[in-house]
C-alpha positions in Angstrom: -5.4 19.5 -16.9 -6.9 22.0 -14.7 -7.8 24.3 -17.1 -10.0 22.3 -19.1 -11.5 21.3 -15.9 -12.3 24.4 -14.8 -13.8 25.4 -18.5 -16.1 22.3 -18.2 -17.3 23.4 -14.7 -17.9 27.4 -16.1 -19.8 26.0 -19.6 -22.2 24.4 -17.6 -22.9 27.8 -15.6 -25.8 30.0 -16.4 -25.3 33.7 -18.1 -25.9 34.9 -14.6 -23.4 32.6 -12.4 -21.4 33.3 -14.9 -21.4 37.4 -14.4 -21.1 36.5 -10.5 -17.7 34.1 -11.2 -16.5 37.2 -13.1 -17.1 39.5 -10.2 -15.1 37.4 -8.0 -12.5 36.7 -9.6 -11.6 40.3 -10.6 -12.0 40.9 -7.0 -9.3 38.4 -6.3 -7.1 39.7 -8.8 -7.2 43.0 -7.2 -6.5 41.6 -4.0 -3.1 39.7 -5.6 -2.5 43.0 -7.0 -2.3 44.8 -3.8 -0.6 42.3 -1.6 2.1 42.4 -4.8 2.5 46.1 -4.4 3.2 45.5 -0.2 5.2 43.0 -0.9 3.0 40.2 0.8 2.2 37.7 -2.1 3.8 34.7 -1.9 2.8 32.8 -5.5 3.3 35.4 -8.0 2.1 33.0 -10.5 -1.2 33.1 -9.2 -2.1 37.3 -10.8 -1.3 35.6 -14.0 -3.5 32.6 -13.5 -6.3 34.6 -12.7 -6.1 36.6 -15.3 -6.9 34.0 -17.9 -9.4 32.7 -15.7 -10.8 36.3 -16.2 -10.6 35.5 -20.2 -12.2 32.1 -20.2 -14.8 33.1 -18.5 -15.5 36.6 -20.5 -14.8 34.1 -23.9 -17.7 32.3 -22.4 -20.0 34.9 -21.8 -19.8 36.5 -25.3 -20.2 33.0 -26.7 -23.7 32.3 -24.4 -24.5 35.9 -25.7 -24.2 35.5 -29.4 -26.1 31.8 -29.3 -28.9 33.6 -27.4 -29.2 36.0 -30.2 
């Protein structure tokens, strides 16, 4: 599957790339937002794809967090 894929890439990321995958891909979601709103997006799916790309990598960041504590 994709997803899992894409978890096994983020695990092996530092706390750091980690913050910078974050930035980007709320960056992107805003961006699907807006070309929603003018009626330009083609894949709708894709808002709800990043979103939970946006909570796999925050689950991961709380998790690298509490082990470092």
């Amino acid at each position: 599957m994709k997803s899992k894929k894409y978890v096994e890439e983020l695990k092996n990321k530092s706390a750091a790339d980690l913050a910078q995958e974050l930035v980007a891909a709320k960056k992107e979601l805003f961006n699907l937002r807006f070309q929603n709103a003018t009626n330009q997006l083609e894949n709708t799916a894709r808002i709800r794809e990043v979103r939970k790309n946006i909570a796999r990598i925050q689950t991961l960041i709380t998790q690298k967090s509490r082990v470092a504590e």
